[in-house]
C-alpha positions as CSV (number, residue, x, y, z in Angstrom):
1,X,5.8,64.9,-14.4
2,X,4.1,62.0,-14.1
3,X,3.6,59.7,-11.7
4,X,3.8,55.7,-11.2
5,X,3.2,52.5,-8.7
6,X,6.7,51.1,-8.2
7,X,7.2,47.4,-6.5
8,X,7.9,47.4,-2.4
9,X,9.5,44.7,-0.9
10,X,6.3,43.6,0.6
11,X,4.7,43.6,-2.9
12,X,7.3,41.3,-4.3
13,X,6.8,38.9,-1.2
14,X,3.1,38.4,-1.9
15,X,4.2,37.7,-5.4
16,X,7.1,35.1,-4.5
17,X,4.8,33.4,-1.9
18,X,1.9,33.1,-4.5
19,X,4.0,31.8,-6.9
20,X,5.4,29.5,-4.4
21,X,1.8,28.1,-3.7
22,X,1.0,27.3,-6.9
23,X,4.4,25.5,-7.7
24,X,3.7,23.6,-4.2
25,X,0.2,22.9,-5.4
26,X,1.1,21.2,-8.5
27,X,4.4,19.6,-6.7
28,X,6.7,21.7,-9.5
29,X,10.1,22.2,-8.6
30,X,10.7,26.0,-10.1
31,X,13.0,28.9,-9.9
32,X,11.0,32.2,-9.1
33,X,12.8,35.6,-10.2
34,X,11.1,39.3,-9.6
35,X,12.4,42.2,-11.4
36,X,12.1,45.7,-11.2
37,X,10.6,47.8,-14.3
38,X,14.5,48.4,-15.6
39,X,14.5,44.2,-15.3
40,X,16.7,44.5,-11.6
41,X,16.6,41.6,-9.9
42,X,14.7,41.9,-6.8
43,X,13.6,38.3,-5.6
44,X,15.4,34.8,-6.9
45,X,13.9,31.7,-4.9
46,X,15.5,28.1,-6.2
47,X,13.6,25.4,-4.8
48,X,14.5,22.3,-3.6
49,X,14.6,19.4,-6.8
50,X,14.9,22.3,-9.8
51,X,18.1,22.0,-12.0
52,X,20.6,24.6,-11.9
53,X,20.3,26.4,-15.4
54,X,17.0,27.7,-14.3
55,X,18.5,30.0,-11.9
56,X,19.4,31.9,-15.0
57,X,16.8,31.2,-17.1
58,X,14.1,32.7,-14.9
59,X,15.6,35.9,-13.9
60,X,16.6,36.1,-17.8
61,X,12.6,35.6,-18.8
62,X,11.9,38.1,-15.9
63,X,14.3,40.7,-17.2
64,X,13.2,40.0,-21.2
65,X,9.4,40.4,-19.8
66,X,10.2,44.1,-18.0
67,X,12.3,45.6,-20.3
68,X,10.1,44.5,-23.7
69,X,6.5,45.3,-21.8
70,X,5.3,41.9,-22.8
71,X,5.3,38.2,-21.7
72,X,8.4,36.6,-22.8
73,X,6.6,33.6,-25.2
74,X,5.9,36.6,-27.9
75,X,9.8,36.8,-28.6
76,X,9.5,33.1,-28.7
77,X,6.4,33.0,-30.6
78,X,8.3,35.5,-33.2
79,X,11.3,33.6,-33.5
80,X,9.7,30.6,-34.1
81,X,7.5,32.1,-36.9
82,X,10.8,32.9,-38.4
83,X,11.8,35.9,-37.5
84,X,15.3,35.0,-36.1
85,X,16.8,38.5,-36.1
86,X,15.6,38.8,-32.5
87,X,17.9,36.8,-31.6
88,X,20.2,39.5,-31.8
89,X,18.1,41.6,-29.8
90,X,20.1,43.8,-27.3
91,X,19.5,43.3,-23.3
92,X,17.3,40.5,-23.7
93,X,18.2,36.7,-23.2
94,X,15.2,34.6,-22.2
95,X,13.0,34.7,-24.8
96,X,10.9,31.4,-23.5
97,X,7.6,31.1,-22.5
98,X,7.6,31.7,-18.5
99,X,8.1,35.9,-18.4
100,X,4.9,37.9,-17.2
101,X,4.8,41.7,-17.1
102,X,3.3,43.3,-13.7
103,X,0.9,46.0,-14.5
104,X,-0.5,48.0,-12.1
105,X,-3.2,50.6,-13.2
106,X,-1.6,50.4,-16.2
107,X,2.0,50.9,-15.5
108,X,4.6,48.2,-15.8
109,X,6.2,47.7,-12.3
110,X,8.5,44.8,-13.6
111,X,8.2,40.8,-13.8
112,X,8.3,37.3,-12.5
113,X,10.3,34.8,-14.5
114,X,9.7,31.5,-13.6
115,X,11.7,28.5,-14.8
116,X,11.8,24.7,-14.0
117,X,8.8,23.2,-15.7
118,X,6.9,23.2,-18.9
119,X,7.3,26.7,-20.2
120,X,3.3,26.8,-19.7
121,X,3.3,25.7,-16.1
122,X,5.9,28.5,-15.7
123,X,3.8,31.2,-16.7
124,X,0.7,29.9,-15.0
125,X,3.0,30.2,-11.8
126,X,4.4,33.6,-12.5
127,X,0.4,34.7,-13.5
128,X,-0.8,33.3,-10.1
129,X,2.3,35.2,-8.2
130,X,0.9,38.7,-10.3
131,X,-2.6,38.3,-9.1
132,X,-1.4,38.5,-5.5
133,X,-1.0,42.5,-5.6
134,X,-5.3,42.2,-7.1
């Protein structure tokens, strides 16, 4: 059998509050989702100023990001490139930019989605929230 890291609560709120600080920083108004390695939703944080729609986009990158191993933006990246039969793609919804994997000593734990800004900026924030647990 082998053996894995798993997300505690405490890991996920160093995660939410570094993500926080980095929206703060750069005075982003953002959604922050964390999810579990099976894409469970763990953490969902709306801040003040964000519009609605990203309280389901970012837990949607978050899941896309956990379940596929990889950030979100390479479904987008694919699609874009032509390859629109993901789209179809079971389980997964938020194929935008803004869905980071969490590895830990080479496991994936899960992922922070984060939406509300340029899909960029959201990935920067969900990278900064991720190197928390360093």
């Amino acid at each position: 059998m082998q053996l894995k890291p798993i997300l505690t609560l405490d890991d996920v709120k160093k995660i939410a509050a570094a993500a926080e600080a980095e929206a703060v920083a750069n005075k982003w108004a953002v959604v922050i989702s964390i999810v579990d390695q099976g894409g469970h939703l763990l953490w969902l944080q709306r801040m003040d100023g964000v519009a609605p729609i990203s309280a389901h986009i970012a837990p949607a990158k978050a899941k896309t990001a956990a379940l596929g191993q990889r950030e979100s933006r390479i479904y987008e990246e694919m699609i874009n490139n032509g390859r629109v039969s993901f789209l179809s793609a079971p389980e997964i919804e938020g194929m935008l930019e803004g869905g980071v994997p969490i590895v830990i000593d080479g496991h994936y734990v899960g992922a922070v989605g984060v939406s509300g800004v340029k899909s960029a900026e959201d990935a920067q924030i969900a990278r900064a929230g991720i190197a928390a647990l360093a």
